[in-house]
C-alpha positions as CSV (number, residue, x, y, z in Angstrom):
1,X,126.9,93.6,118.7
2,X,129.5,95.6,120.8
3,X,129.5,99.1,119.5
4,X,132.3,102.1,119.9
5,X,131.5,105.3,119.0
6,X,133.6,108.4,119.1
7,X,131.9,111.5,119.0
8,X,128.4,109.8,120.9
9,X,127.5,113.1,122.4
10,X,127.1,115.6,119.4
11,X,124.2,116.0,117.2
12,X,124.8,112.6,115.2
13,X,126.5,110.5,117.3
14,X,123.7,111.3,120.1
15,X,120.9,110.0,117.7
16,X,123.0,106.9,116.8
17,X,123.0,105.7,120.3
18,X,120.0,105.8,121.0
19,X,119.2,103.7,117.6
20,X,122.2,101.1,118.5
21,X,120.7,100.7,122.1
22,X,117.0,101.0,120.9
23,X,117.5,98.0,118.9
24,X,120.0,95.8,121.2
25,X,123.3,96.4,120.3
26,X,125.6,97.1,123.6
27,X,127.2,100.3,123.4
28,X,130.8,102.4,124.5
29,X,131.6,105.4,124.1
30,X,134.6,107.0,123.6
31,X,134.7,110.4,126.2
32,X,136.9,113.2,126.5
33,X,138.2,114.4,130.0
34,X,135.6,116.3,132.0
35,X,132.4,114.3,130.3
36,X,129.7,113.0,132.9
37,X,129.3,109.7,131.4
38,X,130.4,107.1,133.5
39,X,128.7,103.9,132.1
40,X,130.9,101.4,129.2
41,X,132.9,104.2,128.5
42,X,136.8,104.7,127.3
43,X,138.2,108.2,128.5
44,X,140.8,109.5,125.6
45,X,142.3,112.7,125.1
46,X,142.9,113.1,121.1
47,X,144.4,116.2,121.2
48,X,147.3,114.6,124.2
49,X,147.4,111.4,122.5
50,X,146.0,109.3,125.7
51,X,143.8,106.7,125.8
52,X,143.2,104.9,129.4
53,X,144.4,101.2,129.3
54,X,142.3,100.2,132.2
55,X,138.7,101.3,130.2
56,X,140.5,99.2,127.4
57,X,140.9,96.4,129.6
58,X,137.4,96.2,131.0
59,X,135.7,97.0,128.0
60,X,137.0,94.2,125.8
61,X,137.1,94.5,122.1
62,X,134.6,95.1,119.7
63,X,132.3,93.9,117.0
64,X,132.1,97.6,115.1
65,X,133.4,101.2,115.9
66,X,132.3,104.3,114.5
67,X,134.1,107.5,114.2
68,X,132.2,110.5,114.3
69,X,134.9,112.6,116.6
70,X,135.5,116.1,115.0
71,X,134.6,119.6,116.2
72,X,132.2,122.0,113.9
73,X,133.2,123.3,110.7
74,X,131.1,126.7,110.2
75,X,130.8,126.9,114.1
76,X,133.4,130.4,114.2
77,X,135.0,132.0,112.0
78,X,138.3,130.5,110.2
79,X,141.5,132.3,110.8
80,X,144.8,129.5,110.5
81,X,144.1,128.3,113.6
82,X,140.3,127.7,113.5
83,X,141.4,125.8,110.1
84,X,144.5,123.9,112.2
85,X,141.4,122.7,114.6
86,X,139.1,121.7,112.2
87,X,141.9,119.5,110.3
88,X,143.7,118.0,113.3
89,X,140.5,117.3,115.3
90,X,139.6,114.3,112.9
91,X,142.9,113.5,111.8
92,X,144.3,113.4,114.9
93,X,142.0,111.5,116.6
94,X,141.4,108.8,113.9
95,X,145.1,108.1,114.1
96,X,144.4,107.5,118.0
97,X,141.5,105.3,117.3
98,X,142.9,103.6,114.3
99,X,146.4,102.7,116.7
100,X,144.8,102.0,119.4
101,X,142.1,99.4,117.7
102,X,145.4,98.0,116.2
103,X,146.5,97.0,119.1
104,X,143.9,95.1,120.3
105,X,144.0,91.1,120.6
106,X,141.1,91.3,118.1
107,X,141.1,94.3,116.4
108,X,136.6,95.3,115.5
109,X,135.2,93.9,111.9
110,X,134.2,97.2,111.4
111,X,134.9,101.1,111.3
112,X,133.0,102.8,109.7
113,X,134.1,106.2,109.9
114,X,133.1,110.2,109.3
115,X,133.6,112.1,106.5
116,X,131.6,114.6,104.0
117,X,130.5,115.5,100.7
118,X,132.9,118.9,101.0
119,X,135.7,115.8,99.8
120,X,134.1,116.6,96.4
121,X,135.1,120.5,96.4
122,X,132.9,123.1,94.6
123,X,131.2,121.5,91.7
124,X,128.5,124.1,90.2
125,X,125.5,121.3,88.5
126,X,128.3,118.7,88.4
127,X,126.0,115.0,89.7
128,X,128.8,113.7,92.2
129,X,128.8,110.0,93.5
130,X,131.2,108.2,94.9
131,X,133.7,107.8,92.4
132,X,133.7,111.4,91.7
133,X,137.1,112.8,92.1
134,X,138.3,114.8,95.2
135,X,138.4,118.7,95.0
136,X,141.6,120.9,96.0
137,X,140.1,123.2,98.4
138,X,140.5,123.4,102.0
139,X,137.6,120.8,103.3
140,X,138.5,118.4,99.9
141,X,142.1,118.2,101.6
142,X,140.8,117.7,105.0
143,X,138.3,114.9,104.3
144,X,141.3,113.3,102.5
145,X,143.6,113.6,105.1
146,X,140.4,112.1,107.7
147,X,139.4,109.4,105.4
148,X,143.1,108.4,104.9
149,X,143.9,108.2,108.3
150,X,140.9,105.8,108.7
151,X,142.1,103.3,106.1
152,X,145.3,102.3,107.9
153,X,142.9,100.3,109.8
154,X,141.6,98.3,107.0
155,X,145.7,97.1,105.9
156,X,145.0,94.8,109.1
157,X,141.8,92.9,107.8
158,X,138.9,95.6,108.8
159,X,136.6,96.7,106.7
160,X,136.5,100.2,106.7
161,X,133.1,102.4,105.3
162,X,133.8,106.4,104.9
163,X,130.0,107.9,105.6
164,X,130.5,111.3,103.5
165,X,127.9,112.7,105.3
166,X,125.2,115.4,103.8
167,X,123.6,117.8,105.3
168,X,122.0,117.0,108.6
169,X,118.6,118.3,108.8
170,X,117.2,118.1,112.6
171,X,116.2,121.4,114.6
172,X,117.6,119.7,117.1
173,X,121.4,120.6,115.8
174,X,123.3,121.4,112.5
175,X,122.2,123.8,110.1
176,X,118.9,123.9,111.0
177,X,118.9,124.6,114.4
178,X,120.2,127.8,113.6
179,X,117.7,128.2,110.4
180,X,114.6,127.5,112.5
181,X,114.9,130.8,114.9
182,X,115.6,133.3,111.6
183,X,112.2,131.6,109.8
184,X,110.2,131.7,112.7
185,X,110.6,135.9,113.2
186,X,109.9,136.2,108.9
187,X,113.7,136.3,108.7
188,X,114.7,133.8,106.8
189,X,115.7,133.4,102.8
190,X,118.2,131.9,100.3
191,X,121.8,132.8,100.7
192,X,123.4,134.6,98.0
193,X,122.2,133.9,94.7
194,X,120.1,130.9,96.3
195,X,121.5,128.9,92.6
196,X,123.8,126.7,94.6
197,X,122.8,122.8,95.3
198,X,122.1,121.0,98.7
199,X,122.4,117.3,99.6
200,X,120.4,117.0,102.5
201,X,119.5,113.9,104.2
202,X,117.3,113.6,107.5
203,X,119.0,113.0,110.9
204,X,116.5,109.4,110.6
205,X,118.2,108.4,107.4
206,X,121.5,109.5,108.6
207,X,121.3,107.1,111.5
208,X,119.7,104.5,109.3
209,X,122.2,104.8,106.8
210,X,125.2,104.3,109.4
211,X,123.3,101.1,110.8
212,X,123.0,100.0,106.6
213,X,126.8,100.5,106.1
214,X,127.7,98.6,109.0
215,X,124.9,95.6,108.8
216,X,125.9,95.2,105.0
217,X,129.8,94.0,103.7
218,X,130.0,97.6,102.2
219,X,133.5,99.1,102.3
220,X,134.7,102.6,101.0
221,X,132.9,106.0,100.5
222,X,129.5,105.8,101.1
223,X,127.3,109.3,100.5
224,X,125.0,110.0,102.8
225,X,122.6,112.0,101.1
226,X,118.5,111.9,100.1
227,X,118.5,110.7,96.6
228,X,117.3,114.0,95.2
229,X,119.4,117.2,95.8
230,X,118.1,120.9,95.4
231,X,119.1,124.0,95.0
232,X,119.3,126.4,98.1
233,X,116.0,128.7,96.8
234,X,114.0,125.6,96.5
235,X,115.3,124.7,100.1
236,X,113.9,127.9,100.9
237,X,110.5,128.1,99.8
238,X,110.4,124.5,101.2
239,X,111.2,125.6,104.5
240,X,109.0,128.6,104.8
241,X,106.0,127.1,103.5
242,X,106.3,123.8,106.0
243,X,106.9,126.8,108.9
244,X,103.6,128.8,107.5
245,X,106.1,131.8,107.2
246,X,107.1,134.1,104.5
247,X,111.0,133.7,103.1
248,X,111.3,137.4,101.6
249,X,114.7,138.1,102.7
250,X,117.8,137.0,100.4
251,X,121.1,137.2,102.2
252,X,123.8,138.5,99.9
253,X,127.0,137.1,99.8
254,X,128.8,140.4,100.6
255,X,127.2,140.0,104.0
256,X,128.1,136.6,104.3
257,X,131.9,137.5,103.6
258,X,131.3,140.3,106.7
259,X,130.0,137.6,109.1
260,X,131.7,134.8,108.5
261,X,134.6,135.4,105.9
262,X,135.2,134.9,102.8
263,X,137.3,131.7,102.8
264,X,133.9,129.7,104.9
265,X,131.2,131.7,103.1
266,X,132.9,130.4,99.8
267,X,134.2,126.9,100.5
268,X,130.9,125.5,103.1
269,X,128.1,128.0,103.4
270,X,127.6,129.1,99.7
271,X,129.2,126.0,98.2
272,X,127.4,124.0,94.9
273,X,127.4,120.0,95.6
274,X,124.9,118.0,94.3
275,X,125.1,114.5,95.7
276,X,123.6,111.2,95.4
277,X,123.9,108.4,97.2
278,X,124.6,106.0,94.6
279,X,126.3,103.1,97.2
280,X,123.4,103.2,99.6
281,X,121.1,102.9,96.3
282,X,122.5,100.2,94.9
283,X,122.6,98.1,98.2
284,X,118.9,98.0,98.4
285,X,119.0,100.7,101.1
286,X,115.2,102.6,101.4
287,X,115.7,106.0,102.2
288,X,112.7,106.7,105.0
289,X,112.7,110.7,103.6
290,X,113.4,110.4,100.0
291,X,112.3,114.3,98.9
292,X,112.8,117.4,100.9
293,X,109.1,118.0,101.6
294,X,109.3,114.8,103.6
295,X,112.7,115.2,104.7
296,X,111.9,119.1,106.2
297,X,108.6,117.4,108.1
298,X,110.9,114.9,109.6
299,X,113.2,117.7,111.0
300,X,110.8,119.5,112.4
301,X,108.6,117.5,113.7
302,X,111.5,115.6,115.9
């Protein structure tokens, strides 16, 4: 198959292109100006509204795109423009990909396209699946707004999968990266009152779960999550027991609300969703890292 992928170079996308090309598939990225790829790649700005018609043109069309284009959501701070950023850097460049698939002779079979779990809002013990309803607060709105802006595509024929993705466990980015450091010094612990749920999944179920959505006729929200969510705590003495260090330390929230604010510490770093994956289940997908032993072994061992 002929592959696009927005978003190739960050943590997921990076992982997924290397699984597309590991096991045949042809790939293209979409790049923003001043990236030093330079082979089967479309150069786009999102944020101008550009897309180069001559990388169009010798590219050709495509079996499947995915859309994983988006900028980090607990990377700074939020202040109204950090929050402006985080909303228009999927919306608007979905729109992009979405018009400019559209136009295409043959528009792809497939996009399947980013989202996340935070489209369920803060749900306390609350089971969520996909036919959970949406939450109100700010990442519920923007993951409605993203997903929305994906399904224009599908009122021309395409079948379009929403990956409400987890979270990512990988030292190599997300989360974890920045997790690893704190539990290697003895400074690591449960944030706030450590009660709140986790849906992790590992970065090689992530990927495995993309290539499942897009191999299979599955269409809609799709959670990408382990089957068995925990609470933050148990994350914790997972973690520092697989690391061989101690997890004494419990980061209260008041400190969070210092660092990072209230508004993120509240709606992403201390929020309660616990998520199962009850498409990829009842496809007959087999999750490689069902339980967060396994899945916190994967991480750090890759």
């Amino acid at each position: 198959m002929h592959v696009g992928v927005t978003g190739s170079s960050g943590f997921i996308g990076t992982a997924l292109v290397e699984a597309l090309e590991e096991r045949g598939d042809s790939v293209t990225r979409f790049v923003r100006p001043g990236s030093t790829y330079s082979k089967s790649v479309i150069h786009w700005d999102p944020a101008r509204g550009l897309v180069d018609e001559a990388d169009l043109k010798t590219v050709g069309g495509f079996d499947v795109v995915v859309n994983l284009a988006g900028i980090g959501i607990a990377d700074k701070r939020w202040n109204p423009a950090r929050k402006n950023e985080i909303l228009t850097s999927r919306t608007s460049s979905t729109s992009l990909l979405v018009e400019t698939l559209s136009s295409l002779r043959s528009p792809p079979a497939v996009l399947a396209s980013g989202s996340a779990i935070g489209i369920y809002g803060l749900r306390g013990d609350e089971v969520l699946d996909e036919s959970s309803e949406h939450g109100a607060d700010f990442l519920a709105v923007v993951c409605e707004k993203w997903e929305a802006a994906a399904m224009v595509l599908h009122e021309g024929g395409t079948r379009v999968a929403l990956l409400r993705t987890g979270i990512v466990l990988n030292r190599r980015g997300g989360t974890l990266k920045r997790q690893v450091p704190l539990f290697q010094f003895g400074l690591g612990g449960a944030l706030g009152s450590g009660r709140q749920w986790l849906s992790p999944i590992s970065l090689t179920d992530e990927v495995r779960g993309i290539l499942w959505t897009i191999d299979h006729d599955i269409e809609g929200p799709v959670n990408l999550t382990s089957p068995q969510p925990l609470t933050n705590r148990e994350f914790t003495k997972v973690l520092a027991r697989e690391m061989h260090r101690p997890a004494l330390f419990q980061v209260p929230k008041f400190g969070l609300d210092i660092v990072l604010g209230k508004e993120l510490t509240n709606n992403a770093v201390l929020a309660s969703q616990r998520v199962v994956p009850k498409v990829l289940t009842e496809t007959g997908f087999s999750f490689h890292n069902t339980d967060i032993v396994s899945i916190v072994d994967d991480a750090l061992r890759k």
